[in-house]
N, C-alpha and C positions, 0 to 999 in steps of 0.2 A: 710740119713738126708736131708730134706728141708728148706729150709731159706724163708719165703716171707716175701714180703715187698709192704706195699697198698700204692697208691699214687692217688690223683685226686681229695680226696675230698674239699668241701668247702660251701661257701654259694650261696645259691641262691631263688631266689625270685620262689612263688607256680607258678607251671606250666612250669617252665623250665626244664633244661636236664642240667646232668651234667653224665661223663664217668669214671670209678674208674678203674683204670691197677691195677695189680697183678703181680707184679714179682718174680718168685722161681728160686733160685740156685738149681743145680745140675741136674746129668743129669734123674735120675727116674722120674723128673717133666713130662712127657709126659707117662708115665705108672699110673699115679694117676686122680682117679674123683678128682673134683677138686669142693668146696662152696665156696658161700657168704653168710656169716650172718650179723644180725645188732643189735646193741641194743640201745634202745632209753636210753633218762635216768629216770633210777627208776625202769627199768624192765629186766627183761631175755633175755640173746639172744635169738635171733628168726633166725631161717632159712629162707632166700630170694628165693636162686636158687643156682642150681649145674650143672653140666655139666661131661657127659662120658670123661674119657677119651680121645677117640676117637673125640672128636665133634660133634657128631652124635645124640644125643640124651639129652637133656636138662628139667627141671624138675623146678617149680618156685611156691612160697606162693601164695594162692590168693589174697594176698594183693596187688602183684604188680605183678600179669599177665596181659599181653597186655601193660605195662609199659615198664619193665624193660628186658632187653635181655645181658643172658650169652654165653661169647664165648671164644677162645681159640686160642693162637697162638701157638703151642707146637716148633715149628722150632727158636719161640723166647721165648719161657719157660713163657709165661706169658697167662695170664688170665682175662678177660673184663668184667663190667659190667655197661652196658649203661644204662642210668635212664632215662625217658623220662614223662613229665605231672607230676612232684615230687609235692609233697600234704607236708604239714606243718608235720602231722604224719608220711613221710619219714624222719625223724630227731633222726638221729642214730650216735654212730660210727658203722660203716662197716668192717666185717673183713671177708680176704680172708680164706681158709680151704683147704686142703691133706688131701683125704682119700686112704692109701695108700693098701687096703683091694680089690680096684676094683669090690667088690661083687654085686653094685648095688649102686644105687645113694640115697645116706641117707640123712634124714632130723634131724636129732638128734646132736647138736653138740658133743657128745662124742663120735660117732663114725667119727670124725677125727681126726688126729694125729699130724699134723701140725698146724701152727697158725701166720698168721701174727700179727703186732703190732697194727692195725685200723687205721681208717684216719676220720677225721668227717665230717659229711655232715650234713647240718644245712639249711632247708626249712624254710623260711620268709613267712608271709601269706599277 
């Protein structure tokens, strides 16, 4: 079992940066890919970006490629994801994701199994 817990979001004016942590309890956090999705409001979650286990290998929507960058600190069980040049339609809650399968890095939220609570981030234009 996984616990996460998002922390970071807030507001901020179009074109700023803002950085979302992901904290998981227990120790299999560093054997699991590991997402971020978001959902604005009125619509579906959406997949952002994912990260290998490992750290090796990362995978991101083209909505926020060359924006946004996912990373990982497994020695501190947590998980990053920095926003960079945020657009008024970055205005989501954000939630982290455990996919505990390692099979490959998914875009689907139903192939993860964990769930943090979200944090919201709210772009000003």
């Amino acid at each position: 079992q996984v616990q996460l817990v998002e922390s970071g979001g807030g507001l901020v004016q179009a074109g700023g940066s803002l950085a979302l942590s992901c904290a998981a309890s227990g120790r299999a956090f560093s054997s699991y890919n590991m997402g971020w999705f978001r959902q604005p409001p009125g619509k579906e979650r959406q997949f952002v970006a994912a990260i290998r286990w490992t750290g090796d290998n990362s995978y991101y929507a083209a909505a926020v490629k060359d924006r946004f960058t996912i990373s990982r600190d497994n020695a501190k069980n947590t998980v990053y994801l920095q926003m960079n040049s945020l657009k008024p339609e970055d205005t989501a809650v954000y939630y982290c994701a455990a996919d505990r399968s390692s099979s490959g890095l998914h875009v689907r939220p139903y192939d993860y199994d964990y769930w943090g609570q979200g944090t919201q981030v709210t772009v000003s234009s």
